[in-house]
C-alpha positions in Angstrom: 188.5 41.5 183.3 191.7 42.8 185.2 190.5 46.8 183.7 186.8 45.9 185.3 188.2 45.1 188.7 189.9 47.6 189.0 187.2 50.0 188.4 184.9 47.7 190.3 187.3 48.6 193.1 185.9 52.3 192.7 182.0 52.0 193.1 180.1 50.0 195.7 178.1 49.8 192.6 177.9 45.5 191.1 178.0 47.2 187.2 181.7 46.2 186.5 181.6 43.0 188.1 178.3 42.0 185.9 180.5 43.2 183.2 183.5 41.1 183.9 181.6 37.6 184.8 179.6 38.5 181.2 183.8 38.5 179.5 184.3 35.6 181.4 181.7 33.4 180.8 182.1 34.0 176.7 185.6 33.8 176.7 184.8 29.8 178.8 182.1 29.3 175.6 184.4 30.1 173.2 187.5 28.0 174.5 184.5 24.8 174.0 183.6 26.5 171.1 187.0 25.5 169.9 187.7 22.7 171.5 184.5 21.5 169.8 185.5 22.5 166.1 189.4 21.1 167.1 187.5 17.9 167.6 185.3 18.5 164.2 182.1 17.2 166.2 179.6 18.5 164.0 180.7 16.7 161.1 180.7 13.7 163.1 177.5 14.6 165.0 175.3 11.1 163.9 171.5 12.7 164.8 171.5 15.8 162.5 170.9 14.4 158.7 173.4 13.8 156.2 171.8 16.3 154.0 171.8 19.0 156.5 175.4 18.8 158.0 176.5 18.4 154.8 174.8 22.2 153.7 175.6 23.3 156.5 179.6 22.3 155.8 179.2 24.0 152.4 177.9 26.8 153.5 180.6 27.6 155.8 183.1 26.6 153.3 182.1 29.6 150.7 182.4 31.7 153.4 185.3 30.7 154.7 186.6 30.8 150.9 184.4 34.5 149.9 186.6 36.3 153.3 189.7 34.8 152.0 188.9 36.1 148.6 187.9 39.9 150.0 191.5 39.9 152.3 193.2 39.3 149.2 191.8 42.0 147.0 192.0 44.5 149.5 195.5 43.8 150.1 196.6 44.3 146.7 199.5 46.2 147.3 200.6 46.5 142.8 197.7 48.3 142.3 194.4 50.0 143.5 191.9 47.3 144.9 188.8 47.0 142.9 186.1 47.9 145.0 183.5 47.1 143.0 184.5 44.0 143.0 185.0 44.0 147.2 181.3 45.4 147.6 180.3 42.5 145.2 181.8 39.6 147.5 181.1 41.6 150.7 177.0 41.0 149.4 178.1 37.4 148.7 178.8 36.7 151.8 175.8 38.2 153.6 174.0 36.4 151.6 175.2 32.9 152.5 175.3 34.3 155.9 171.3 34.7 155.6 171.5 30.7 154.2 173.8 29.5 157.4 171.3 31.5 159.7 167.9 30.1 158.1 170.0 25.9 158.3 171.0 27.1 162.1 167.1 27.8 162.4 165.6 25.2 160.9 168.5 22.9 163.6 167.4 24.8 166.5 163.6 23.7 165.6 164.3 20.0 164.9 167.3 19.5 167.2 167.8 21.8 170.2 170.2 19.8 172.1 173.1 20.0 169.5 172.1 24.1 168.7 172.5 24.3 172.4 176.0 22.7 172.0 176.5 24.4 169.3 175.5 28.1 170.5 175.9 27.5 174.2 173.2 29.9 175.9 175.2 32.7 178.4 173.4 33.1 181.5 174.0 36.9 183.0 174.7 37.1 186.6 170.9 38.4 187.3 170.1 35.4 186.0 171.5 33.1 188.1 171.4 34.6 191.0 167.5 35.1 190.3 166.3 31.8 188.7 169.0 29.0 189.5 169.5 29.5 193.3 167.4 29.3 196.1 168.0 30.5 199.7 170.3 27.0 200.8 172.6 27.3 197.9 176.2 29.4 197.1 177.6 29.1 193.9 181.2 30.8 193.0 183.0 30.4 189.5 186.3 30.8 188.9 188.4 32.3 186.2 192.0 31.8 186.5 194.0 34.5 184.4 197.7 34.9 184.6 198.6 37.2 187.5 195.1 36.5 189.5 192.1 34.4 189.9 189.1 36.0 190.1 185.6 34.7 191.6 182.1 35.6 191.4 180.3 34.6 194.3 176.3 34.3 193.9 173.7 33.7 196.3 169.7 34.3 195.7 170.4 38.0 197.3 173.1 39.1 195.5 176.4 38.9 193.8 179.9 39.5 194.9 182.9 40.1 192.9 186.3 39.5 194.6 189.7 38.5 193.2 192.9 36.0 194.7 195.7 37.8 194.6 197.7 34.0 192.5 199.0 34.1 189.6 198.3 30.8 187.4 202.0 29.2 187.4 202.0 29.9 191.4 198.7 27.7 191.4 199.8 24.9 189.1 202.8 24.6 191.6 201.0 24.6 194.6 198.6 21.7 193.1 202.1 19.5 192.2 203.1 19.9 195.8 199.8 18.8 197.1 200.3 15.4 194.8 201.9 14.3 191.4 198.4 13.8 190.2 197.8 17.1 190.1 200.7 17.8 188.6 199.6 19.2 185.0 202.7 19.2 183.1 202.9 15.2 184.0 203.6 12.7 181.3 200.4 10.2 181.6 202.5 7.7 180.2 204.4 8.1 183.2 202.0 8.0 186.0 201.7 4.6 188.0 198.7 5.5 190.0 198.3 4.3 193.6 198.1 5.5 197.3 201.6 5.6 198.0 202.8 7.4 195.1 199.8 10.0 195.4 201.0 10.9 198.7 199.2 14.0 199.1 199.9 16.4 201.7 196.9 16.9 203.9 198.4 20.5 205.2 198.2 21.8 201.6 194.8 20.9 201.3 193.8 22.8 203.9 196.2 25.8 202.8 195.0 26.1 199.2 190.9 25.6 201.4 191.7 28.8 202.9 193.3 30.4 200.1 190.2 29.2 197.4 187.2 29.5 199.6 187.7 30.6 203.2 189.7 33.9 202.4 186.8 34.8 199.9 183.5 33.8 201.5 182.4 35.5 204.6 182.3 32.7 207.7 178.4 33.4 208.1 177.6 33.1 204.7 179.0 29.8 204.7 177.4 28.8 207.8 174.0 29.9 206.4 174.1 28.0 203.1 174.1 24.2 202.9 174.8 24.2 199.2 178.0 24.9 197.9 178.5 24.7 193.8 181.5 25.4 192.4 182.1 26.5 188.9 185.9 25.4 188.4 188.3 27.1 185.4 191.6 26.2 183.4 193.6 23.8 185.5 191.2 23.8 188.7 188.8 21.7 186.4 191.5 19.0 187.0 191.5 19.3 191.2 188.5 17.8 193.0 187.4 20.2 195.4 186.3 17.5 197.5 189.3 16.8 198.4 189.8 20.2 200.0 190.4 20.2 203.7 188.3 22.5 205.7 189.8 22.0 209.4 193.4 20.9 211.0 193.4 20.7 214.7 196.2 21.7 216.5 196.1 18.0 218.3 196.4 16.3 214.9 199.1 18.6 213.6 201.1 17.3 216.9 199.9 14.0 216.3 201.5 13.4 213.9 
């Protein structure tokens, strides 16, 4: 993603932003993906029969078991691997591949919301810009890396591809100092929640508003769209944007 910005920085062309927002959104499947398996929910998943989670478990098993088995007879490192023997468990494994895709089918027939959880469909930015939007909404997604955060920004006419020049340690810092409750590296055990100990500081709001949203979405454009989605990443899913402030008057500021 940093490699496609900077190349996007070259064309007036949207190619390498698509490109980067496609990396993005399949590296944010894969981290559910994983948190999924972490969390072993298909084995506990209750509507899929018995019999076909448990095929399904075996299945992946032998594989599993068949790779392990290939790795370590072409590692061999006394003698010459046997390739005949490779090539035989290299067709074993396709073919219980063929078996896993045939039991994924016959799941996707008979139980489409867990094959959806399961293989979690990856929209392409022409997609959402041409069938989720219409002409009131704005939608941006962010992906926080470790030196910057990009953002896509999608309306019904287009796309735009921008970056935030904040690295991801200067934003979890920033949120601490707007409130302990944001602070991620918190001990729950430790937090006694109420509204004098969140004291959050209004001014940040407004700083990390500017920083997040005003500094990357032209003023008009926000004035023209009454619907604003937001598509949060890595810590941000933990900040509600809500809380974001848009406007400090001068008066206030004195004011107080």
């Amino acid at each position: 993603i940093d490699i496609l910005y900077i190349l996007h920085g070259t064309e007036s062309k949207d190619k390498f932003g698509k490109a980067a927002f496609s990396y993005a959104e399949r590296a944010k499947a894969r981290g559910m993906l994983e948190m999924l398996y972490s969390g072993k929910m298909f084995h506990r998943l209750k509507d899929i029969p018995l019999d076909l989670r448990n095929q399904i478990i075996d299945v992946e098993s032998q594989i599993e078991a068949k790779h392990a088995a290939s790795e370590e007879e072409s590692n061999k490192s006394e003698k010459q691997p046997d390739q005949s023997k490779i090539v035989k468990i290299e067709s074993e494994i396709s073919s219980l591949e063929r078996k896993k895709a045939h039991l994924l089918q016959e799941i996707e027939t008979k139980h489409p919301e867990f094959y959806q959880l399961e293989h979690p469909a990856i929209l392409s930015a022409a997609e959402i810009k041409g069938k989720l939007l219409n002409d009131h909404q704005l939608l941006i997604e962010y992906f926080v890396a470790s030196e910057k955060i990009y953002c896509w920004i999608f309306t019904a006419e287009g796309m735009d591809f921008k970056a935030i020049e904040l690295s991801r340690q200067e934003l979890k810092r920033r949120l601490a100092r707007i409130s302990p409750l944001f602070d991620h590296d918190k001990k729950v055990e430790n937090v006694a929640i109420d509204h004098k100990w969140a004291n959050i500081q209004v001014d940040l709001l407004h700083d990390l508003y500017q920083t997040l949203i005003a500094d990357v979405l032209d003023d008009t454009l926000l004035q023209q769209k009454t619907d604003l989605i937001i598509v949060p990443d890595d810590v941000l899913f933990f900040f509600p944007f809500e809380l974001l402030v848009t406007e400090r008057s001068e008066e206030r500021r004195v004011g107080q």
